[in-house]
PLY file of the C-alpha trace (Angstrom):
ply
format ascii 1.0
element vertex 95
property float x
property float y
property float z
element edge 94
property int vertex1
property int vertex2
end_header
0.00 0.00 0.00
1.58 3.23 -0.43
2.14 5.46 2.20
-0.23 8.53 3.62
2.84 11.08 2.87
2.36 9.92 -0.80
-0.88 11.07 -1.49
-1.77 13.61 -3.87
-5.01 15.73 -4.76
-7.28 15.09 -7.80
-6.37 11.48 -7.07
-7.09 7.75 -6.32
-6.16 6.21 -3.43
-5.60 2.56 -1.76
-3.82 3.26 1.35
-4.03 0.98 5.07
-4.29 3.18 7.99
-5.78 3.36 11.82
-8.52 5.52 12.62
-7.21 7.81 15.15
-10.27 10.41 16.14
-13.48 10.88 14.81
-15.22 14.32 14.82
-18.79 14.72 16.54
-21.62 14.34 13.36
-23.30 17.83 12.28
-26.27 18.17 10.17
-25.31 19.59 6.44
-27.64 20.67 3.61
-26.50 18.84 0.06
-27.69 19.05 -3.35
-28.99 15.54 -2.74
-30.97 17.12 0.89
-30.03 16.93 4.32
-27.27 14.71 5.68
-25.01 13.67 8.56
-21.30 14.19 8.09
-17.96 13.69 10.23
-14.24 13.64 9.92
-12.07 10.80 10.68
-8.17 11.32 10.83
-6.50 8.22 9.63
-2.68 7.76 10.77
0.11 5.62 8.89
3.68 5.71 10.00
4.25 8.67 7.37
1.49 11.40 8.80
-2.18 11.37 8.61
-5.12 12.79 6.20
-8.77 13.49 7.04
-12.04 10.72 6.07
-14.96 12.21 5.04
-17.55 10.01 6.76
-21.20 10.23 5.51
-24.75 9.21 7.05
-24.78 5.59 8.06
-20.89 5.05 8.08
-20.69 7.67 10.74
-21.54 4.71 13.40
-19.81 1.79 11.19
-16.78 2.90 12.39
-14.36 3.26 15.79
-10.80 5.15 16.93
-8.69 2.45 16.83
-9.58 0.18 13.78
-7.20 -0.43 11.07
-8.98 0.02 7.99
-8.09 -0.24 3.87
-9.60 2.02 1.95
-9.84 1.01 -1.32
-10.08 3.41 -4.77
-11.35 6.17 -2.37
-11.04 9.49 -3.74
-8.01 12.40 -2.60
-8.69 16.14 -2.52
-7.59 19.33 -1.61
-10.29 20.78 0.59
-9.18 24.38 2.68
-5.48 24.12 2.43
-5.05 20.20 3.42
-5.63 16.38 1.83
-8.43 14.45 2.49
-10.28 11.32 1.28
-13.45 10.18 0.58
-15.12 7.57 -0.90
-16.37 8.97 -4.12
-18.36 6.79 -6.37
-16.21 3.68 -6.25
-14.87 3.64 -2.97
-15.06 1.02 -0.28
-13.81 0.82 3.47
-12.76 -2.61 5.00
-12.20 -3.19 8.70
-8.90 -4.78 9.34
-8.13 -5.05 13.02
0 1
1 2
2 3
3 4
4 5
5 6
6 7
7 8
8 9
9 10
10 11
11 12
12 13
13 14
14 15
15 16
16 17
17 18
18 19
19 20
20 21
21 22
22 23
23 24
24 25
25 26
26 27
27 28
28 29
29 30
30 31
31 32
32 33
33 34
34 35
35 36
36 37
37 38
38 39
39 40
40 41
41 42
42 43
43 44
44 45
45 46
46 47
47 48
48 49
49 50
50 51
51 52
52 53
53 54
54 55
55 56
56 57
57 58
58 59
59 60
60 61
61 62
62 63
63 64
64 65
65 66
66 67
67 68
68 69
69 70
70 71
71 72
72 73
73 74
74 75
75 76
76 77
77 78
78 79
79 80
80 81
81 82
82 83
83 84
84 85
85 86
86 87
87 88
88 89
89 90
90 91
91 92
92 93
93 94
């Protein structure tokens, strides 16, 4: 898996990491209607980027899991990375 320190906007991503914090949930407006949303940092042994956790998979997951995201999506949102999981993307629990 490549490393958190390797990712770049505009981009794909597969990348292992642990889930170290999870923001409280707040209420946004969407094009799509109301929704939940939260940030997760994820930490590797190279530095950490933000998850963009939506809805339902605000309670899927914990501080402390190792997860793989796989073909999640990397952007540039205020000044710093973060990942979501875009139209393709999937999350796996590994530990």
């Amino acid at each position: 898996m490549p490393p958190i320190a390797s990712l770049r906007a505009n981009a794909n991503a597969t990348i292992d990491a642990t889930i170290t914090a999870i923001s409280a949930p707040r209420d946004v407006t969407t094009s799509r209607g109301p929704s939940r949303v939260a940030d997760a940092t994820l930490q590797d042994e190279t530095g950490t980027i933000s998850l963009t956790l939506w809805g339902g998979d605000i309670e899927k997951y914990s501080v402390g899991q190792k997860i793989r995201i796989t073909d999640g999506w990397v952007k540039d949102f205020r000044g710093k990375l973060q990942v979501s999981m875009g139209r393709s993307g999937r999350i796996e629990v590994l530990a």
